[in-house]
C-alpha positions in Angstrom: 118.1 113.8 117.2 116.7 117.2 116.9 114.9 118.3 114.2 115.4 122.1 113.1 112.0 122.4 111.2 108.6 122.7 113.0 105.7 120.1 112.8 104.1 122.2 109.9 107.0 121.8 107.3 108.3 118.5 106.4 110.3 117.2 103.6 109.2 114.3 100.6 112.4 112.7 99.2 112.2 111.6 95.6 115.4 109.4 94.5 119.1 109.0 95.4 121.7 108.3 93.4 125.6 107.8 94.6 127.1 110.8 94.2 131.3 111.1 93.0 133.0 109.5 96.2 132.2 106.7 97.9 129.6 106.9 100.5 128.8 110.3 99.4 124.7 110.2 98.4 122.5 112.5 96.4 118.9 112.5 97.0 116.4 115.0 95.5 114.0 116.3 97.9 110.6 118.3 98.3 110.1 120.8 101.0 106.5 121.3 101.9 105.2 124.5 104.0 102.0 123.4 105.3 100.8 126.6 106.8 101.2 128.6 103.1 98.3 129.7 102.1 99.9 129.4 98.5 100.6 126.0 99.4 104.7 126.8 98.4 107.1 123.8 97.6 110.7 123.9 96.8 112.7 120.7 95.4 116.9 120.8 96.4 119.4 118.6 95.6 121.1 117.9 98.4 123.9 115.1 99.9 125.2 113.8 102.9 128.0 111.5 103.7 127.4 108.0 104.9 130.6 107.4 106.2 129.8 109.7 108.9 126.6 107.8 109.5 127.3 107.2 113.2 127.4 111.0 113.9 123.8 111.3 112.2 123.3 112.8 109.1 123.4 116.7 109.1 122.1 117.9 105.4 122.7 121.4 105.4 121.3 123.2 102.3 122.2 126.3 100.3 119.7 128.1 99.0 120.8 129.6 95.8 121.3 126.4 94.1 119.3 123.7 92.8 116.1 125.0 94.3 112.4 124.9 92.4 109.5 127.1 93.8 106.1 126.3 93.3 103.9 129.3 92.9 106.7 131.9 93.9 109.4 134.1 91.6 112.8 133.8 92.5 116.3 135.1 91.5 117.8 131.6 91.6 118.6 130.4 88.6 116.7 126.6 88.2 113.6 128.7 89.7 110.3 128.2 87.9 106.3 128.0 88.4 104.7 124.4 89.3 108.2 123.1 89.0 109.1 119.3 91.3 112.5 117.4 91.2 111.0 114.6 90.0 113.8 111.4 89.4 117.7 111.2 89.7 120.5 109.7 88.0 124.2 109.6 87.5 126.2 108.6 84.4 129.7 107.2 84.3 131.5 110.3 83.8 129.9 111.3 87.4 127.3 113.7 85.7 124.1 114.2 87.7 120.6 114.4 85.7 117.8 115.5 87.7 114.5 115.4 86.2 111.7 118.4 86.6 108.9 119.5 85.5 110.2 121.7 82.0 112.8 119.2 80.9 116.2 118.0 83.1 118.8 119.8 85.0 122.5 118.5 84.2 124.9 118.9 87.0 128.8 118.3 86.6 129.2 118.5 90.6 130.1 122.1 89.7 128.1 123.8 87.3 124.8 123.3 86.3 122.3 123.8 83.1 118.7 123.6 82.4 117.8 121.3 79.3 114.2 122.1 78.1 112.3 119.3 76.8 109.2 119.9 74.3 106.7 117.7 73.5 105.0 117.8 69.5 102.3 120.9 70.9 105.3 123.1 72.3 104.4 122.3 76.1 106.5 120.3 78.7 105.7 116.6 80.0 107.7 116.2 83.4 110.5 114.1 83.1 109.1 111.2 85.3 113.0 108.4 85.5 116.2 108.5 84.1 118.2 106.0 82.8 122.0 106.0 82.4 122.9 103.8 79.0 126.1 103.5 77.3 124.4 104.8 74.1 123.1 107.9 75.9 120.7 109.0 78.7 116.9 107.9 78.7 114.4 109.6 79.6 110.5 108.7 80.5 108.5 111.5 80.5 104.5 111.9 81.9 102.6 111.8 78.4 105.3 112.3 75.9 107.0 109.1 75.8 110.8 108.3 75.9 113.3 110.3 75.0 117.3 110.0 74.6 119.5 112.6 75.2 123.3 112.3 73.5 126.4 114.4 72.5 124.2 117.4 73.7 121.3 117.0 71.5 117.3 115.6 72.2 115.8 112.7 70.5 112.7 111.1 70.5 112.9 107.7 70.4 111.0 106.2 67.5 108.9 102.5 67.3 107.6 101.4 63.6 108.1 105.0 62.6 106.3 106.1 65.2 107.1 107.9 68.7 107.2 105.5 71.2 104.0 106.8 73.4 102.8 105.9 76.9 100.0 108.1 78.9 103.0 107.6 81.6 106.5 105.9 81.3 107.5 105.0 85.0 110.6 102.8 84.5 113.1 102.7 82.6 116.8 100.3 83.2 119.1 98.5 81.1 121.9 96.3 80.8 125.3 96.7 79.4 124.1 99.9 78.3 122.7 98.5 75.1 120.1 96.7 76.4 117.0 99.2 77.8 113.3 98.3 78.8 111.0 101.2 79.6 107.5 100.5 81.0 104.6 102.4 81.0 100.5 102.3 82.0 98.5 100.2 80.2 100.4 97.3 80.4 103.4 99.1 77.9 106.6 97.1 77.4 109.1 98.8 75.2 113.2 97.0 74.2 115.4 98.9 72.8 118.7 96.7 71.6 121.2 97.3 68.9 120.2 101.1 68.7 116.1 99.5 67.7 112.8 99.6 69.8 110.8 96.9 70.3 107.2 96.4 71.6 107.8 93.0 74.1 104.4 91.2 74.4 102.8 92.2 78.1 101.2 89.7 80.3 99.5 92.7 81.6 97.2 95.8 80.9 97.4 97.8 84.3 99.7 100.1 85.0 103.6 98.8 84.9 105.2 100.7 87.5 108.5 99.1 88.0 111.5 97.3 85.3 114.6 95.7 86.6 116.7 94.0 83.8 119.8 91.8 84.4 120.2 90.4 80.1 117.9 89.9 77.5 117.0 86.8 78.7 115.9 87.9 82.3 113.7 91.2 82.7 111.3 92.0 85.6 108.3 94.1 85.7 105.8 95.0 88.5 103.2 97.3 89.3 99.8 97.1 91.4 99.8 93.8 92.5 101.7 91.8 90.3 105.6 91.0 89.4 106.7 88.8 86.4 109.7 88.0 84.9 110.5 87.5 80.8 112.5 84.3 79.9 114.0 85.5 76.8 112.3 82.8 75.1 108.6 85.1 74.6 107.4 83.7 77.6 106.4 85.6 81.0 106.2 83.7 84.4 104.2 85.1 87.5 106.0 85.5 90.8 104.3 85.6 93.7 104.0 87.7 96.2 103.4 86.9 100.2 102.1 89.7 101.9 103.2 90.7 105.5 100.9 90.0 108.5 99.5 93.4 109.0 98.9 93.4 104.8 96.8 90.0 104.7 93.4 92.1 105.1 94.9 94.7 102.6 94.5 95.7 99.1 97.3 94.7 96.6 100.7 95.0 96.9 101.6 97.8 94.9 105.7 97.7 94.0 106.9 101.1 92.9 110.7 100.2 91.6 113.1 97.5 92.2 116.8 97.8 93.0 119.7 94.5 92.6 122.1 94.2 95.9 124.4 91.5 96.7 122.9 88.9 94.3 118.9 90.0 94.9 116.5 91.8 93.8 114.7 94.1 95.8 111.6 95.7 95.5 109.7 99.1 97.5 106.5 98.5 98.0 105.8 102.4 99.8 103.5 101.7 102.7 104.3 97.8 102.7 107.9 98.2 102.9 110.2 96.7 101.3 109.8 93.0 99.7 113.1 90.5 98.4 112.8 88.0 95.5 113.5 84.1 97.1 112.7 82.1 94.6 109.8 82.5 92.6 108.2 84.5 95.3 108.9 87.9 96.9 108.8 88.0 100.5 108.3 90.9 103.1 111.7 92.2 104.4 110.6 92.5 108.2 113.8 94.5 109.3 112.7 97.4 108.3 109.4 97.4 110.1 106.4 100.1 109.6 108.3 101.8 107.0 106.6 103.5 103.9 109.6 103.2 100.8 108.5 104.6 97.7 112.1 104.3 96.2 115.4 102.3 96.5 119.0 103.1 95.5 121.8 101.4 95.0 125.0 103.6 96.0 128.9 102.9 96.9 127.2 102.6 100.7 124.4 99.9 100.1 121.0 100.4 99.1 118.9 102.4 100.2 115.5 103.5 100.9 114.1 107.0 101.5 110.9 106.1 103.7 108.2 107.8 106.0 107.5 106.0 109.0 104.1 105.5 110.5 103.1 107.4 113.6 106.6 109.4 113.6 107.4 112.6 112.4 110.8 113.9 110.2 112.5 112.3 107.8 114.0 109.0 107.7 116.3 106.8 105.3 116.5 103.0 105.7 119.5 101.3 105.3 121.6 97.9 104.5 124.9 97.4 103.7 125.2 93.5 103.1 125.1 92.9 106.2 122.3 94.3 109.1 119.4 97.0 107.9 119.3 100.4 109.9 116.4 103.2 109.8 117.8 106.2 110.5 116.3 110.0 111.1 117.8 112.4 108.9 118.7 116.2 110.1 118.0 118.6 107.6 118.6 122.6 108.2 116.6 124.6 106.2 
């Protein structure tokens, strides 16, 4: 497959989210122009079709929407200095959130708006995940802590009177809509059920990258080398994790976010891969070989992971839908 960019531009993907039909994906991603002095980046939305997925995947994208510049003016209207797509969801009435650096863009599949989040000083805090709840939409932001957004309006959420604070909140999911866990850096374990917060007790004080919760009585967390999972009766139990072959001399295994397919739970684990929960112990899923996956998706297609892969060049998306993983090279026209 050809690639229409040359070796000094490439593109980062971000997140991915199922877009309003079937087999049609969004994914946010960041366009890099390595030979800028200025060192430029632009963050699109952009989707592609993976019924067509036999036919490759041609991304074509238009330029006057949903575009960021870093370190340029531009008449487009979500256009802005040191701005990044930075996380991606969709709610039930098909609205698409996409957090940035200033607040979070709302998308209706038609028209779009810029909501401007401020933190106590007057500044931004990038919104850093997104969470779809039937009470509202959640929102982690880098320094500021969580936020809700509903009928229109911004909210802080509170703990004890106080804002619920992280120096970073990197997860946030739920359950039923009622039912939300965000995590955060030092070891920060937050439950919001029957419209209160909650600090959970952590088993940990690094840096909690990763929350997956099924019911109150069954929550995951992971982050640099460690995954556990809450038993609902205020105790935490240590999975393990068993590294790949080419990992055994490594460092930890780092897991960025976890995604639930078909009755598993699935964790990226960027330049390990991707590793599946058996048991008490997460294993390396070998089919998708040398690939780096920062972030999985689940989506009417399967789920999916936006990876780099090691020694090759362009983009690439890996694949599996229940029944056989694929890797494939995406086409993007710039």
């Amino acid at each position: 497959m050809n690639i229409t960019y040359p070796d000094d531009h490439y593109i980062r993907y971000v997140d991915a989210c199922d877009a309003h039909a079937k087999g049609l994906v969004y994914i946010t991603a960041i366009y890099h122009d390595m030979c800028d002095p200025n060192d430029s980046a632009r963050s699109y939305l952009v989707s592609f079709d993976f019924n067509n997925i036999k036919a490759g995947y041609n991304i074509s994208i238009n330029e006057n929407k949903f575009i960021r510049k870093r370190g340029h003016v531009s008449d487009t209207p979500f256009c802005g200095s040191d701005n990044m797509f930075s996380a991606l969801c969709r709610d039930l009435e098909g609205n698409v959130y996409i957090g940035e650096n200033y607040g979070f863009i709302k998308y209706d599949g038609v028209n779009a708006a810029l909501v401007e989040v401020k933190n106590e000083n007057g500044g931004h805090h990038p919104i850093n995940c997104i969470y779809s709840g039937s009470d509202g939409i959640f929102l982690g932001d880098l320094g500021g802590g969580v936020i809700e957004y509903k009928n229109n309006k911004i909210h802080r959420e509170q703990l004890n009177n106080e804002t619920i604070k992280s120096d970073f909140i990197n997860g946030i999911h739920g359950a039923n809509g009622s039912l939300i866990v965000a995590v955060g850096c030092k070891g920060l374990v937050a439950k919001y059920m029957k419209s209160q917060w909650s600090i959970v007790h952590s088993p940990v004080n690094g840096w909690v990258n990763a929350v997956w919760v099924a019911n109150d009585k069954e929550i995951y967390i992971g982050g640099d080398g460690f995954a556990w999972k809450w038993d609902g009766d205020g105790r935490w139990v240590q999975l393990k994790i068993k590294k790949r072959m080419a990992d055994q001399n490594a460092r930890d295994i780092i897991f960025e976010n976890f995604a639930w397919y078909q009755n598993c739970l699935y964790a990226a684990a960027s330049i390990n891969g991707i590793y599946r929960l058996e048991g008490d112990t997460f294993v390396p899923v070998t089919e998708v070989g040398e690939a780096s996956v920062s972030k999985l998706s689940i989506t009417g297609a399967g789920l999916i992971g936006l990876a780099n892969l090691w020694g090759k060049g362009g983009n690439w998306i890996t694949h599996f839908d229940g029944r056989k993983w694929t890797t494939q090279e995406i086409n993007i026209s710039l």
